[in-house]
PDB file of N, CA, C and O in Angstrom:
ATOM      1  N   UNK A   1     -23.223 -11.522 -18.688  1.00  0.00           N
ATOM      2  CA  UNK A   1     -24.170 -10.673 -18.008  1.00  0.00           C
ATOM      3  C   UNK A   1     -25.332 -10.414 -18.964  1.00  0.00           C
ATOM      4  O   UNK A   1     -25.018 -10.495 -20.151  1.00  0.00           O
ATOM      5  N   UNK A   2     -26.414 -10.166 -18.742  1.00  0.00           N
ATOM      6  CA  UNK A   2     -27.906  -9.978 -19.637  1.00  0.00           C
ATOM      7  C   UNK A   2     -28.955  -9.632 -18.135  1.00  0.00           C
ATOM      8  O   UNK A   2     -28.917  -9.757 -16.911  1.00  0.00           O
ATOM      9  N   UNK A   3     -29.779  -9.169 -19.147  1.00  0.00           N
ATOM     10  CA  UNK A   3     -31.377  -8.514 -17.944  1.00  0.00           C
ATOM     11  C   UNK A   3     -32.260  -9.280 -18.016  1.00  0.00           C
ATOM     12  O   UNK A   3     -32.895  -9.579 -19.028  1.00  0.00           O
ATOM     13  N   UNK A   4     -32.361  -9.591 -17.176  1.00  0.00           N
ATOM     14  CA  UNK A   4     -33.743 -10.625 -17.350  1.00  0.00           C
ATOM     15  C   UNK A   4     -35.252 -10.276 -17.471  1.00  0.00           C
ATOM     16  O   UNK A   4     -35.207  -9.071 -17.715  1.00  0.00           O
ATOM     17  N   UNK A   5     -36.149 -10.520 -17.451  1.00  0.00           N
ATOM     18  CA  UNK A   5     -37.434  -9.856 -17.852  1.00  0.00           C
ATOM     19  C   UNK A   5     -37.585  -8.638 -16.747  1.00  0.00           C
ATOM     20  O   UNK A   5     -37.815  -7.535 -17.242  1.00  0.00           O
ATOM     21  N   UNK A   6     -37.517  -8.684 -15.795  1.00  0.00           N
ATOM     22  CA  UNK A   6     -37.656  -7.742 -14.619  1.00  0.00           C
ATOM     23  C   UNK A   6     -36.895  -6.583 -14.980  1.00  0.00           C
ATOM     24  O   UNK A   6     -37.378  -5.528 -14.569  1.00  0.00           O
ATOM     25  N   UNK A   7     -35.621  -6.478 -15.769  1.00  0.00           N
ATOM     26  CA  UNK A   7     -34.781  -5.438 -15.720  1.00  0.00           C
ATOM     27  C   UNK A   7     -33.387  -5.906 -15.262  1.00  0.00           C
ATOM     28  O   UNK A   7     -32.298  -5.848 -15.833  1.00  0.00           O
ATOM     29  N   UNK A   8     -33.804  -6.458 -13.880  1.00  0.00           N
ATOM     30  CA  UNK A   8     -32.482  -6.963 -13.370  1.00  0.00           C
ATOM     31  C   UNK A   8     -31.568  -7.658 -13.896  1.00  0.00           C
ATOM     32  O   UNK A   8     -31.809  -8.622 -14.622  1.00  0.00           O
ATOM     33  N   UNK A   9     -30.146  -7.170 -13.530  1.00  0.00           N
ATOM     34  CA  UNK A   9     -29.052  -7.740 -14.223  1.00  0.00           C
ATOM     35  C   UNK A   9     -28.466  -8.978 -13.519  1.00  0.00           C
ATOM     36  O   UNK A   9     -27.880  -8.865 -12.442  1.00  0.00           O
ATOM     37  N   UNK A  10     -28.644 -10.248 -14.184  1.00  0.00           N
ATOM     38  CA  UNK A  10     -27.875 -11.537 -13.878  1.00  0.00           C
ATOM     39  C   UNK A  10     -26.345 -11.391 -14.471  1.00  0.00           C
ATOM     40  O   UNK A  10     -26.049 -10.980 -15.593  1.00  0.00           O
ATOM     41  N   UNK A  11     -25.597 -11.758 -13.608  1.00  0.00           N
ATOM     42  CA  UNK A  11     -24.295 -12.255 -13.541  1.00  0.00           C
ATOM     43  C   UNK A  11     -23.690 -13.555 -14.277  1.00  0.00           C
ATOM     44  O   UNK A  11     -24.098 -14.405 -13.485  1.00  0.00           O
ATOM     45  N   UNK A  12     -23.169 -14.093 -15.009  1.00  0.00           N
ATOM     46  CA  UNK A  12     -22.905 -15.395 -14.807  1.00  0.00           C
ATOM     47  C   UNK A  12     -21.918 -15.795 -14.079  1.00  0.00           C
ATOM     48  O   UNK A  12     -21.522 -15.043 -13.188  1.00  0.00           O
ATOM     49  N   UNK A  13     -21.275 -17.102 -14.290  1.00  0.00           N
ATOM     50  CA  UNK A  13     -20.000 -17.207 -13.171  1.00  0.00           C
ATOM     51  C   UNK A  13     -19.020 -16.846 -13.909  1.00  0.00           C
ATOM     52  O   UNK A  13     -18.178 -16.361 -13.152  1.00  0.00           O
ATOM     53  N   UNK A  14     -18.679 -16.816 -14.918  1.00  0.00           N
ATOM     54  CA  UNK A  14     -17.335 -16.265 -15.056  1.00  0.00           C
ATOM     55  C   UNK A  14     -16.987 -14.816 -14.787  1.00  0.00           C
ATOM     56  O   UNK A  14     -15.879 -14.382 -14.470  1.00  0.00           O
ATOM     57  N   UNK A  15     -18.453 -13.932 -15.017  1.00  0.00           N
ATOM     58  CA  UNK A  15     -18.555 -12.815 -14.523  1.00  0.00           C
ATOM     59  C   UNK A  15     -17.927 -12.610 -12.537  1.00  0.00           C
ATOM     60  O   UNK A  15     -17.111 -12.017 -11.832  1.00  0.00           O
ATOM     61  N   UNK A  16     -18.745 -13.331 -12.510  1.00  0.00           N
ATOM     62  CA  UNK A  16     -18.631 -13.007 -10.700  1.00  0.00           C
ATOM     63  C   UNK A  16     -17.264 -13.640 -10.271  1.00  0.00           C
ATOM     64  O   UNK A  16     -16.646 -13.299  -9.262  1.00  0.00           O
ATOM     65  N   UNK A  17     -16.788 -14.794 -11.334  1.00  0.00           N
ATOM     66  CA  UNK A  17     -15.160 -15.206 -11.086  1.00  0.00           C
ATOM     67  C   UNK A  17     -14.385 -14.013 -10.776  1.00  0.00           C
ATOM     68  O   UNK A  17     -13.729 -13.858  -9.746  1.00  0.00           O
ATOM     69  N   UNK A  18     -14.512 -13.099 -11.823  1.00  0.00           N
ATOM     70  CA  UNK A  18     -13.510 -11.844 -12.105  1.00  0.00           C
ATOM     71  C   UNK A  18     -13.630 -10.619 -11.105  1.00  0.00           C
ATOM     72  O   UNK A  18     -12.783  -9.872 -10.616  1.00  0.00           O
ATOM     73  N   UNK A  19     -15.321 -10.717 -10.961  1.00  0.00           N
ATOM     74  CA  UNK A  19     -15.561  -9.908  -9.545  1.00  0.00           C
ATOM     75  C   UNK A  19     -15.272 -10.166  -7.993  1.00  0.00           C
ATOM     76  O   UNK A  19     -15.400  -9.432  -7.013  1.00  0.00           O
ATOM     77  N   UNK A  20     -14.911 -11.255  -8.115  1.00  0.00           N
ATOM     78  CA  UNK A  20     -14.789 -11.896  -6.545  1.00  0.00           C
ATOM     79  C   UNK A  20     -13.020 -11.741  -6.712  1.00  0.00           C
ATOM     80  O   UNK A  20     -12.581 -11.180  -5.708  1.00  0.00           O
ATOM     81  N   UNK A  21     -11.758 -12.143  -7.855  1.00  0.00           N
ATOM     82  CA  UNK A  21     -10.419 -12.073  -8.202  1.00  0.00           C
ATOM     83  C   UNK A  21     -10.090 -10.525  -7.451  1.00  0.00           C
ATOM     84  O   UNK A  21      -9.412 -10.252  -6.460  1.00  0.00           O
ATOM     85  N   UNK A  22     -10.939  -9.607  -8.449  1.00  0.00           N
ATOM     86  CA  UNK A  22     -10.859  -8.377  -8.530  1.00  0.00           C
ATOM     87  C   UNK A  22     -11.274  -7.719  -6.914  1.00  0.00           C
ATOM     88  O   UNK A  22     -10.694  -6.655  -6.694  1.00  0.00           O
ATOM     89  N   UNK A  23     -11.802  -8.002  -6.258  1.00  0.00           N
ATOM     90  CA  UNK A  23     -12.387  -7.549  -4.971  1.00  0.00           C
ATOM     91  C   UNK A  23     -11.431  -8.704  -4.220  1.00  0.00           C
ATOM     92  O   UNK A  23     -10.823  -7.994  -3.419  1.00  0.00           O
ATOM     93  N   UNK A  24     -11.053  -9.766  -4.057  1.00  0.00           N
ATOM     94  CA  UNK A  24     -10.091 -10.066  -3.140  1.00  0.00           C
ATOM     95  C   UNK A  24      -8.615  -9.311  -3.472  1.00  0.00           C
ATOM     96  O   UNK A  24      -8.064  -8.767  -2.515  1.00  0.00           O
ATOM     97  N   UNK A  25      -7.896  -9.252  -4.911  1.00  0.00           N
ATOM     98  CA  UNK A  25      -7.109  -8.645  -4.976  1.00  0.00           C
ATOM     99  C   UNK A  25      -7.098  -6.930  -4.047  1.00  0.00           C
ATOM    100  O   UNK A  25      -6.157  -6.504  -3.378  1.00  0.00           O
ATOM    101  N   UNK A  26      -8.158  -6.372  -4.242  1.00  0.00           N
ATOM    102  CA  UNK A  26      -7.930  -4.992  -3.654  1.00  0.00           C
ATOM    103  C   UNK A  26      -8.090  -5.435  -1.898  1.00  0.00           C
ATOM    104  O   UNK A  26      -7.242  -4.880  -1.199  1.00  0.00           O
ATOM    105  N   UNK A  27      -8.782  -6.086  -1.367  1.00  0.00           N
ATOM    106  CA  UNK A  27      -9.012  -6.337   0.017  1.00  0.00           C
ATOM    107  C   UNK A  27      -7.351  -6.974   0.400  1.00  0.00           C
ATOM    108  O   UNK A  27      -7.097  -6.719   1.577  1.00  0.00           O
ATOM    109  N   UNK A  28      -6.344  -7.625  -0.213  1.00  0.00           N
ATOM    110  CA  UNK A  28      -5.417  -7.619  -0.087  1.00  0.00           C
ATOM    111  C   UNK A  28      -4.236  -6.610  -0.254  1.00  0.00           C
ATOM    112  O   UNK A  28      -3.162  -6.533   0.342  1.00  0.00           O
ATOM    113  N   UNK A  29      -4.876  -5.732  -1.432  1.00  0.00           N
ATOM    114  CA  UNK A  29      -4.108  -4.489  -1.289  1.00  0.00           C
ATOM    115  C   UNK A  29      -4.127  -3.753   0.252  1.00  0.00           C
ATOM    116  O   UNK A  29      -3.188  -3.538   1.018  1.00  0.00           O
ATOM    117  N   UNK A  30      -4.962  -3.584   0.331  1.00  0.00           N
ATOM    118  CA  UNK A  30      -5.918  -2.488   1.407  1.00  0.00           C
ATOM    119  C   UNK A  30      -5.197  -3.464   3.335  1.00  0.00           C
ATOM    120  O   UNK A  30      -4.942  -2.910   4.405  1.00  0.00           O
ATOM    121  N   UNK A  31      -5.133  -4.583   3.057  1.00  0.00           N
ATOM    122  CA  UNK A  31      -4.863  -4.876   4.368  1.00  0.00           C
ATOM    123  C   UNK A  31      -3.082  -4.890   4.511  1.00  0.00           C
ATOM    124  O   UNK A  31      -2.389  -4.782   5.522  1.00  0.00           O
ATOM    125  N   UNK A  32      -2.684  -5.072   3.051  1.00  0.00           N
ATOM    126  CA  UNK A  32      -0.774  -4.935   2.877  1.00  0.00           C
ATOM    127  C   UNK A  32      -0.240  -3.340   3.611  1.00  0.00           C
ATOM    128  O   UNK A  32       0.687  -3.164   4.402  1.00  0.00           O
ATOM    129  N   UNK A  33      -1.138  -2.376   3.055  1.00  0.00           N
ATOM    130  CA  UNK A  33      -1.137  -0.981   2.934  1.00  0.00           C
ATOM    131  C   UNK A  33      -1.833  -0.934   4.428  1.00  0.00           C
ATOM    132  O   UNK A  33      -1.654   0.278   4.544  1.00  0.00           O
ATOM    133  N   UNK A  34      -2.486  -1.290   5.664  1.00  0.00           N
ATOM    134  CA  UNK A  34      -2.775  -0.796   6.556  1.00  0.00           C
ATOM    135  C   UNK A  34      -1.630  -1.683   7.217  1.00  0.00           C
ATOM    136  O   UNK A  34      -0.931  -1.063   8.019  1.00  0.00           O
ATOM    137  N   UNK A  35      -1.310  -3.039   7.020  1.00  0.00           N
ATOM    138  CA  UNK A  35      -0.573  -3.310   7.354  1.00  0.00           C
ATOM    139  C   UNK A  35       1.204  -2.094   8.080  1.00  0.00           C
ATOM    140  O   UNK A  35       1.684  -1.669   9.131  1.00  0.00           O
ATOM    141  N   UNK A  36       1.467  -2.098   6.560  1.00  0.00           N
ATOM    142  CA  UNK A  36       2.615  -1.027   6.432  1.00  0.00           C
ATOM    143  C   UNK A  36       2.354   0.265   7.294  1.00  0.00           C
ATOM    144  O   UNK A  36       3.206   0.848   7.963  1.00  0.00           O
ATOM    145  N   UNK A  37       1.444   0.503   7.204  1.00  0.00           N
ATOM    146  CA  UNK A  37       0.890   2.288   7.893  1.00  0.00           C
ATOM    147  C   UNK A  37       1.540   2.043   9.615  1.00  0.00           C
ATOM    148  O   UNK A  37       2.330   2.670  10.320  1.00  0.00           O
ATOM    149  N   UNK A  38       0.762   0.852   9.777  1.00  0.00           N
ATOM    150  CA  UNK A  38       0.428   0.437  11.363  1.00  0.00           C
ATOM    151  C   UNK A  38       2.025   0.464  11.846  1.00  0.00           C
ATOM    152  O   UNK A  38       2.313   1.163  12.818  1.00  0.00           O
ATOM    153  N   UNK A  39       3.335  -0.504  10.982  1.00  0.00           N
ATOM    154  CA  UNK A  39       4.531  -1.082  11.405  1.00  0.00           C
ATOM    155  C   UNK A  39       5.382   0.513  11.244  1.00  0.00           C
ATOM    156  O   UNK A  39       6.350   0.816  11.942  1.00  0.00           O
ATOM    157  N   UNK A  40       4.832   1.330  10.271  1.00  0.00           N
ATOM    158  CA  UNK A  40       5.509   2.728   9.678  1.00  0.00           C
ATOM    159  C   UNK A  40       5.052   3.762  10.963  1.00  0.00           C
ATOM    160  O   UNK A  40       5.529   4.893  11.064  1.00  0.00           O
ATOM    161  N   UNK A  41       4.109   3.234  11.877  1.00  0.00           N
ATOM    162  CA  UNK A  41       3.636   4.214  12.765  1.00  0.00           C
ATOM    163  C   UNK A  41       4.707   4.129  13.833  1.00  0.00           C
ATOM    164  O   UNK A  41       5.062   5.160  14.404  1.00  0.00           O
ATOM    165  N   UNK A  42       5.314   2.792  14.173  1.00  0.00           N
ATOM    166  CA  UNK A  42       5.737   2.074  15.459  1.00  0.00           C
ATOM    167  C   UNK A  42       7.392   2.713  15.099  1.00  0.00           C
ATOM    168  O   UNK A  42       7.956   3.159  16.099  1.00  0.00           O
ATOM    169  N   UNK A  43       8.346   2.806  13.533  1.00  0.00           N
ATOM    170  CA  UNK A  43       8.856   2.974  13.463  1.00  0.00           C
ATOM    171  C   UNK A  43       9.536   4.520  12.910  1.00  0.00           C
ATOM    172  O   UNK A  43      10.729   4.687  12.657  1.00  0.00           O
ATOM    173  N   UNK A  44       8.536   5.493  12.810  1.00  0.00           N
ATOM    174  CA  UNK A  44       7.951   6.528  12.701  1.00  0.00           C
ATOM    175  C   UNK A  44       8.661   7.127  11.578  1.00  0.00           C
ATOM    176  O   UNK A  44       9.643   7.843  11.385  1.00  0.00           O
ATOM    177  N   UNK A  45       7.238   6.199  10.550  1.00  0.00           N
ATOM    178  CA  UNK A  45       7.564   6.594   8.963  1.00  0.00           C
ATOM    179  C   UNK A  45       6.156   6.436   8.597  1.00  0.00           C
ATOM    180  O   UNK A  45       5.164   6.102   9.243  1.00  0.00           O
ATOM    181  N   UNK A  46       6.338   6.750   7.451  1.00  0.00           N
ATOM    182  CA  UNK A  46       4.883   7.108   6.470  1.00  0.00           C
ATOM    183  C   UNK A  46       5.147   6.262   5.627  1.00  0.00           C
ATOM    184  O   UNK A  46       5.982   6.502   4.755  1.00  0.00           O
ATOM    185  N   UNK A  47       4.225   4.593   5.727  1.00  0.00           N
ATOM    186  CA  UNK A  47       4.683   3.873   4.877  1.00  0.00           C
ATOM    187  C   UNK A  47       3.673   3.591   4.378  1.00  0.00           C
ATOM    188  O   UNK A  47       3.473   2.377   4.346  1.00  0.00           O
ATOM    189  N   UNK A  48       2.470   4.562   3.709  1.00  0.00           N
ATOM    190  CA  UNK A  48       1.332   4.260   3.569  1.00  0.00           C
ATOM    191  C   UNK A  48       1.617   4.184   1.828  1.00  0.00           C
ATOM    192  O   UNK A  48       1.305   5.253   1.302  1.00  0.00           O
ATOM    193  N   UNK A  49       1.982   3.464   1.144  1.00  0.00           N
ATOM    194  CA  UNK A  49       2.127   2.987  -0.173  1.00  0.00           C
ATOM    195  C   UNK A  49       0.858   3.268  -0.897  1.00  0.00           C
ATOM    196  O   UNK A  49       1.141   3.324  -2.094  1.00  0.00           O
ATOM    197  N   UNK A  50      -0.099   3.420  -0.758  1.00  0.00           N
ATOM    198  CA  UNK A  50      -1.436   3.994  -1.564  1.00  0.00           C
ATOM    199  C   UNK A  50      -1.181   5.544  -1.803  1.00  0.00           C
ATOM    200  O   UNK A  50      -1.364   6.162  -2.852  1.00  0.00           O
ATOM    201  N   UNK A  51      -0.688   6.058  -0.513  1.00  0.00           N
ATOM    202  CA  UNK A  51      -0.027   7.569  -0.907  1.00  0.00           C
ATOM    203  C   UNK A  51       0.855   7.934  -1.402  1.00  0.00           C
ATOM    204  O   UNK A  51       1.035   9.015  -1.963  1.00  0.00           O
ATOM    205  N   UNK A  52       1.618   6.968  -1.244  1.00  0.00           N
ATOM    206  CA  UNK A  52       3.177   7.171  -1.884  1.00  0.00           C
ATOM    207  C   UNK A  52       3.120   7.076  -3.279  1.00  0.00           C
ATOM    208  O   UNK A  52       3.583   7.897  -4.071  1.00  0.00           O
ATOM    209  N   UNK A  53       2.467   5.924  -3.574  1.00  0.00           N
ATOM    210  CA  UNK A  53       2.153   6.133  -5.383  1.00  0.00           C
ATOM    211  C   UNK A  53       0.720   7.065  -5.901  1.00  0.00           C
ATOM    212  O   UNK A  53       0.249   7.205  -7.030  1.00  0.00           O
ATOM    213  N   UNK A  54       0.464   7.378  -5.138  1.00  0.00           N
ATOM    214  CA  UNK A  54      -1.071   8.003  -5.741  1.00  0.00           C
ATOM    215  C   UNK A  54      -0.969   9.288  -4.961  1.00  0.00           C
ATOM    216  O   UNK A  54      -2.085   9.797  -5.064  1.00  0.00           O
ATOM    217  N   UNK A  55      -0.366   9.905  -4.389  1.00  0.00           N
ATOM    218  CA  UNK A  55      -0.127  11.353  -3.525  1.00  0.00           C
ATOM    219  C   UNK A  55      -0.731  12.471  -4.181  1.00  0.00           C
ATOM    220  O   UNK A  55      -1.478  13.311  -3.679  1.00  0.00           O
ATOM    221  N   UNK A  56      -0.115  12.341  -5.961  1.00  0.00           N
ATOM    222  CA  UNK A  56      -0.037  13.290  -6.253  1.00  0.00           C
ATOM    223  C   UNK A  56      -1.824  13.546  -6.652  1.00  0.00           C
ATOM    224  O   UNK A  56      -2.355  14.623  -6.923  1.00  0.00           O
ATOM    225  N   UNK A  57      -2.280  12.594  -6.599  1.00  0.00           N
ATOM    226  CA  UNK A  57      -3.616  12.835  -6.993  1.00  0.00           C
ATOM    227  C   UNK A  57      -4.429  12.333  -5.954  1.00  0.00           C
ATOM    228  O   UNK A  57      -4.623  11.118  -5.921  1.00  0.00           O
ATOM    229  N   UNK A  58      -4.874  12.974  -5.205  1.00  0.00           N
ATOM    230  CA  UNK A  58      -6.061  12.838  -4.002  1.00  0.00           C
ATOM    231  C   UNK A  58      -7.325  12.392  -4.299  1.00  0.00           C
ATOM    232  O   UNK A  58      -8.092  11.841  -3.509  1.00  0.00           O
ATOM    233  N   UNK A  59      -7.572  12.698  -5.723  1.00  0.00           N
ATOM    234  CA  UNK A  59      -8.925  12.024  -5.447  1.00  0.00           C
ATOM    235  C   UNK A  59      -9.029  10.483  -6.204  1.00  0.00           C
ATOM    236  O   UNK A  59     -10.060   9.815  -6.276  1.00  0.00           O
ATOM    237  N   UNK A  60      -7.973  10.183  -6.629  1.00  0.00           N
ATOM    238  CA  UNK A  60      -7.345   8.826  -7.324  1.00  0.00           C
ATOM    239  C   UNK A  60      -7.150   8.124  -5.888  1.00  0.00           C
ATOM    240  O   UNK A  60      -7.885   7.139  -5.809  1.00  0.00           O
ATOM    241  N   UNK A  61      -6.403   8.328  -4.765  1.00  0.00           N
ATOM    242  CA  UNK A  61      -6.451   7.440  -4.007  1.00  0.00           C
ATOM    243  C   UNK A  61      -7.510   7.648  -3.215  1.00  0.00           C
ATOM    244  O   UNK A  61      -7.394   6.914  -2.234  1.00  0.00           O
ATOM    245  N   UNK A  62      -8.487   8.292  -3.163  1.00  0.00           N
ATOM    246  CA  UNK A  62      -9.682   8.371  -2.121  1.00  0.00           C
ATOM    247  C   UNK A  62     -10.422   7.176  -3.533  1.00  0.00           C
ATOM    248  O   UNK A  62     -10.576   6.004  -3.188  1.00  0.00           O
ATOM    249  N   UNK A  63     -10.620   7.368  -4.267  1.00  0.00           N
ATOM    250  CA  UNK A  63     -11.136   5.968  -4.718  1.00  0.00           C
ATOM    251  C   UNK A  63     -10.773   4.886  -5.002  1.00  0.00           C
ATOM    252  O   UNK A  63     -11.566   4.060  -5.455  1.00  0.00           O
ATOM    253  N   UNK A  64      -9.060   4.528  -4.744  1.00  0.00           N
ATOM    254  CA  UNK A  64      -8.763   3.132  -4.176  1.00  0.00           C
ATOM    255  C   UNK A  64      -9.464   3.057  -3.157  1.00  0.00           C
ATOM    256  O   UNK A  64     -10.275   2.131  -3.170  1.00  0.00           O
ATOM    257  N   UNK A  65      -9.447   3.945  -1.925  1.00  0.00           N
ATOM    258  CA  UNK A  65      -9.672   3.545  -0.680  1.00  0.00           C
ATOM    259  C   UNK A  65     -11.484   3.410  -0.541  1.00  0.00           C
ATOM    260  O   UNK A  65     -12.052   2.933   0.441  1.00  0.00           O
ATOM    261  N   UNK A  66     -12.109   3.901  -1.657  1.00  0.00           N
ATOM    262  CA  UNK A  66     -13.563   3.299  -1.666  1.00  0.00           C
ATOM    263  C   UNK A  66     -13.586   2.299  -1.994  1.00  0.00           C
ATOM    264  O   UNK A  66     -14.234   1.505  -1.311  1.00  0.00           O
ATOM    265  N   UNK A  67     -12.787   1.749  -3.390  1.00  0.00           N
ATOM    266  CA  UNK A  67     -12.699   0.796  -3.702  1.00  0.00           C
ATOM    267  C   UNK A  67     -12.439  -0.555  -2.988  1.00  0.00           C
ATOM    268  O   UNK A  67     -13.071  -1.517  -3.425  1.00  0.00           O
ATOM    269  N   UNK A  68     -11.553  -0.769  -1.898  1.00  0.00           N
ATOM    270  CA  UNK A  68     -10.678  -1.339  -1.334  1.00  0.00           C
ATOM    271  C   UNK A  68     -11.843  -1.337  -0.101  1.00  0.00           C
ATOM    272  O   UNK A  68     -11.733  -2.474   0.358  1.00  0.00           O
ATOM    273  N   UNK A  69     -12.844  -0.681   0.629  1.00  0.00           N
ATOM    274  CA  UNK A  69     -13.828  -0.642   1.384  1.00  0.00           C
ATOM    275  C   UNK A  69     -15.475  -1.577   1.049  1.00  0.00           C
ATOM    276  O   UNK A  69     -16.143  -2.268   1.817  1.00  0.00           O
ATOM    277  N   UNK A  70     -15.741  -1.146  -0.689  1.00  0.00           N
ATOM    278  CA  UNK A  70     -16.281  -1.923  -1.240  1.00  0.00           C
ATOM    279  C   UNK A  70     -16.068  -3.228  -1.600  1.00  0.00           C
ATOM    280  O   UNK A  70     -17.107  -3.825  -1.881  1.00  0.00           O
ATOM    281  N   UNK A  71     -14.758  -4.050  -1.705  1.00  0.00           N
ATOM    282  CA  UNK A  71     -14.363  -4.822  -2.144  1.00  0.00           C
ATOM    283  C   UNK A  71     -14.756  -6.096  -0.516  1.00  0.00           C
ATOM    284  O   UNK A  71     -15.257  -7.207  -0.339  1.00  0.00           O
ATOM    285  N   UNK A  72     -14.126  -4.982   0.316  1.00  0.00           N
ATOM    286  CA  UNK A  72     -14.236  -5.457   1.720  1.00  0.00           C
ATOM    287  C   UNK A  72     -15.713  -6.067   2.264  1.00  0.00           C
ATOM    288  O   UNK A  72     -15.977  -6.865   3.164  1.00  0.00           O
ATOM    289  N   UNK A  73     -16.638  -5.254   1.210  1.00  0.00           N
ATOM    290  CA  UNK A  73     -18.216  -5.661   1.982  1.00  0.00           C
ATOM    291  C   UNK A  73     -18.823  -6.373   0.797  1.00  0.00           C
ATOM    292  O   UNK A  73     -20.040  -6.447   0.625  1.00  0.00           O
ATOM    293  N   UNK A  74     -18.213  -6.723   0.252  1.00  0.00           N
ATOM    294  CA  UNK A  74     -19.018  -7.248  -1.206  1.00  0.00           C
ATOM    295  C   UNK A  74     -17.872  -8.816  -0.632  1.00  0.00           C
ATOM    296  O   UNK A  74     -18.625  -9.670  -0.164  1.00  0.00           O
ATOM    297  N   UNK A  75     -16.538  -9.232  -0.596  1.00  0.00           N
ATOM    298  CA  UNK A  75     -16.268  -9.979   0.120  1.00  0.00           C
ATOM    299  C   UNK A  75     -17.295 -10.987   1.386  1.00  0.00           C
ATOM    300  O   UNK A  75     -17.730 -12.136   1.457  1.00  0.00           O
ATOM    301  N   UNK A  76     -17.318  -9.654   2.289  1.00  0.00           N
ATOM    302  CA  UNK A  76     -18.282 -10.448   3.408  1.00  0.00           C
ATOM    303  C   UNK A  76     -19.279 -10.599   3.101  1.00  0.00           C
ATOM    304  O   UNK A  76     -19.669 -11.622   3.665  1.00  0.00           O
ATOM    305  N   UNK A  77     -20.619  -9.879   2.035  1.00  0.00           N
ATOM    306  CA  UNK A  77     -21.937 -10.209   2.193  1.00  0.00           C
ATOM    307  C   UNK A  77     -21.325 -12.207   1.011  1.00  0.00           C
ATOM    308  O   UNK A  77     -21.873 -13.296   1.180  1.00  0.00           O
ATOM    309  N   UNK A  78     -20.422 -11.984   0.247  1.00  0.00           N
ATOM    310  CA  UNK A  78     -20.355 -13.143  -0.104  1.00  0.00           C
ATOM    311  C   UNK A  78     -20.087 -14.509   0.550  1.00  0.00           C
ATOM    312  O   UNK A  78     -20.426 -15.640   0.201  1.00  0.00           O
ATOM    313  N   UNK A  79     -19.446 -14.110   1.500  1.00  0.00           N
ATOM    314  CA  UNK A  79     -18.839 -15.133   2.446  1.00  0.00           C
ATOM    315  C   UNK A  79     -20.147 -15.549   3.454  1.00  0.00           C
ATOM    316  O   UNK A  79     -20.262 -16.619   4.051  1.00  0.00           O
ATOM    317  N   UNK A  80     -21.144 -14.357   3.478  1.00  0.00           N
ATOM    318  CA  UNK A  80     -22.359 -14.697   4.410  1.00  0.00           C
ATOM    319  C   UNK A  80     -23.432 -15.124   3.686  1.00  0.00           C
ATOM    320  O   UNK A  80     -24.310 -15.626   4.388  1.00  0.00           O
ATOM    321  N   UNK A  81     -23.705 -15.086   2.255  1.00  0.00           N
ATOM    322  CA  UNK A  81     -24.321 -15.912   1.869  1.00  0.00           C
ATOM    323  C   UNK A  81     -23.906 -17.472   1.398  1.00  0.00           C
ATOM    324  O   UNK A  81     -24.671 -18.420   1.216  1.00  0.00           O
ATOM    325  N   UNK A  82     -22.642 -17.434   1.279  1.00  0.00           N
ATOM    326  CA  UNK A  82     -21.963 -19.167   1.356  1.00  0.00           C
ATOM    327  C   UNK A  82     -22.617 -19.939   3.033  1.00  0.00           C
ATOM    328  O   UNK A  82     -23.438 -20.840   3.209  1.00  0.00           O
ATOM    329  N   UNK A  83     -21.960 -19.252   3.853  1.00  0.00           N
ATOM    330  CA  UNK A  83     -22.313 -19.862   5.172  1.00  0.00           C
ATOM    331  C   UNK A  83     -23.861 -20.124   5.791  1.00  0.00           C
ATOM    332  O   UNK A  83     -24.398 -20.764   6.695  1.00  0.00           O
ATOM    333  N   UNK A  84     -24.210 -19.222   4.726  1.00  0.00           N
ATOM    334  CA  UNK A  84     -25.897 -19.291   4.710  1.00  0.00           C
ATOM    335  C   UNK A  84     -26.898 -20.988   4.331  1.00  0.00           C
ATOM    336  O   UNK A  84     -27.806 -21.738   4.688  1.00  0.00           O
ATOM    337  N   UNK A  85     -25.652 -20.685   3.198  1.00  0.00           N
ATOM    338  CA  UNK A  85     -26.809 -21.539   2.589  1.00  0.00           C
ATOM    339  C   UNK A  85     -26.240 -23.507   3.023  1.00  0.00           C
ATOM    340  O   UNK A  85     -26.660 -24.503   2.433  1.00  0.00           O
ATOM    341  N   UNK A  86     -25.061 -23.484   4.372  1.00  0.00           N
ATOM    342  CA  UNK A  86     -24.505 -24.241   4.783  1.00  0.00           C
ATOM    343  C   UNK A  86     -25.482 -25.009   5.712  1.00  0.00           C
ATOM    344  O   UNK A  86     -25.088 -25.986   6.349  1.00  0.00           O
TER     345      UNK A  86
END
């Protein structure tokens, strides 16, 4: 990573490797965990595993769940500039 004359910060790829790992890993968290919620609803349990390990601290899992939201749109604007440039 470095600034280029403008200020702006360039990425390189190994950078954005780790950012794209790191943001699919949580978008897989996040769909395991709604997953579970949805099957825990039908069988009427609380199987929301982001709470279950992070309960005790509320504002620790309100920023997985930003996290895991961000990961989600930083995912798609990536996937829409691939198909873009198709």
């Amino acid at each position: 990573m470095y600034r280029a004359k403008g200020g702006e910060i360039i990425l390189n790829a190994q950078t954005m490797k780790w950012v794209e790992m790191a943001a699919t890993l949580l978008v897989i968290v996040g769909a395991l965990n709604w997953g579970l919620v949805g099957l825990g609803g039908f069988m009427g349990a609380n199987w929301n595993v982001v709470n279950m390990v992070l309960g005790a601290w509320p504002q620790v899992e309100w920023i997985v769940y930003v996290l895991v939201g961000a990961s989600g749109l930083w995912l798609f604007y990536d996937w829409w500039m691939k198909m873009s440039k198709k």
